[in-house]
N, C-alpha and C positions, 0 to 999 in steps of 0.2 A: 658131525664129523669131528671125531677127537684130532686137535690140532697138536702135533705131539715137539716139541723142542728141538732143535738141531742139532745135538749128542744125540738122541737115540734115533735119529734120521740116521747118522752115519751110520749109528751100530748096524740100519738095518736095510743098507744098502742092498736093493736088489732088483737093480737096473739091469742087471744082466737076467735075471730070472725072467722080467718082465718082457722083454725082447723075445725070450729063447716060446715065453707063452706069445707072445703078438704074433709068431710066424708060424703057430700052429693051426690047422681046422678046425673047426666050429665041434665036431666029436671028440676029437682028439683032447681040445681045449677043454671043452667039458669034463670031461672024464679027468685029467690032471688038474683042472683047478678043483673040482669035487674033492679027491686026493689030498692033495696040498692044505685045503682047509680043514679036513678032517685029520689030517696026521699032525698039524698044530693045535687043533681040539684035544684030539687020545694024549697027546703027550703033555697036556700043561692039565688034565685031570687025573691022569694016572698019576703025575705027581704030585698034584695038591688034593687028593682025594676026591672020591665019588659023593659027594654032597649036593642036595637040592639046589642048594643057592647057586652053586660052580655051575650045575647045568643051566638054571635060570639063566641069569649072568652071561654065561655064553651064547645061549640061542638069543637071549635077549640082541647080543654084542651083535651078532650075523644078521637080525633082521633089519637091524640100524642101518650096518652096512649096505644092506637088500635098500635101504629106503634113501641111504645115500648116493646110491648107483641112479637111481631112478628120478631123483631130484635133479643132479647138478648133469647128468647125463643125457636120460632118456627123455625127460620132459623139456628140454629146449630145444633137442631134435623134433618133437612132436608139436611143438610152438611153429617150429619153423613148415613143417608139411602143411598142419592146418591154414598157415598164411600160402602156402602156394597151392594147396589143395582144396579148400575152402573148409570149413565145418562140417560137424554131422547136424545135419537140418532136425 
């Protein structure tokens, strides 16, 4: 996880964003986060051009993400089931 400074925390304040997603449905949610990360992809490539590396770069950046979601999230939820649910035998 890129741990980013606290000037461009504020710059990028979106606490409000994140709320207005927390109180949506699971479709709903899907469909505007989909959205949202792709209208921040088209727009920092349309303006720094369509180059290999910019696409690399970027799916690269999203699957990070995908692995940071799933690290500090979903696998200490699933720590925690397997301790009250037992293993897969």
């Amino acid at each position: 996880m890129p741990y980013i400074d606290s000037e461009d925390r504020k710059a990028m304040d979106i606490e409000e964003l994140a709320t207005y997603f927390a109180e949506m449905d699971l479709p709903k949610f899907a469909g505007h986060l989909n959205y949202l990360n792709f209208k921040i992809v088209k727009t920092y490539i349309k303006k720094n051009g369509q180059k290999y590396f910019t696409f690399a770069v970027v799916v690269g950046t999203l699957v990070c993400c995908i692995l940071e979601i799933y690290r500090r999230l979903a696998a200490p939820y699933e720590d925690i089931k397997i301790k009250g649910n037992g293993d897969v035998e």
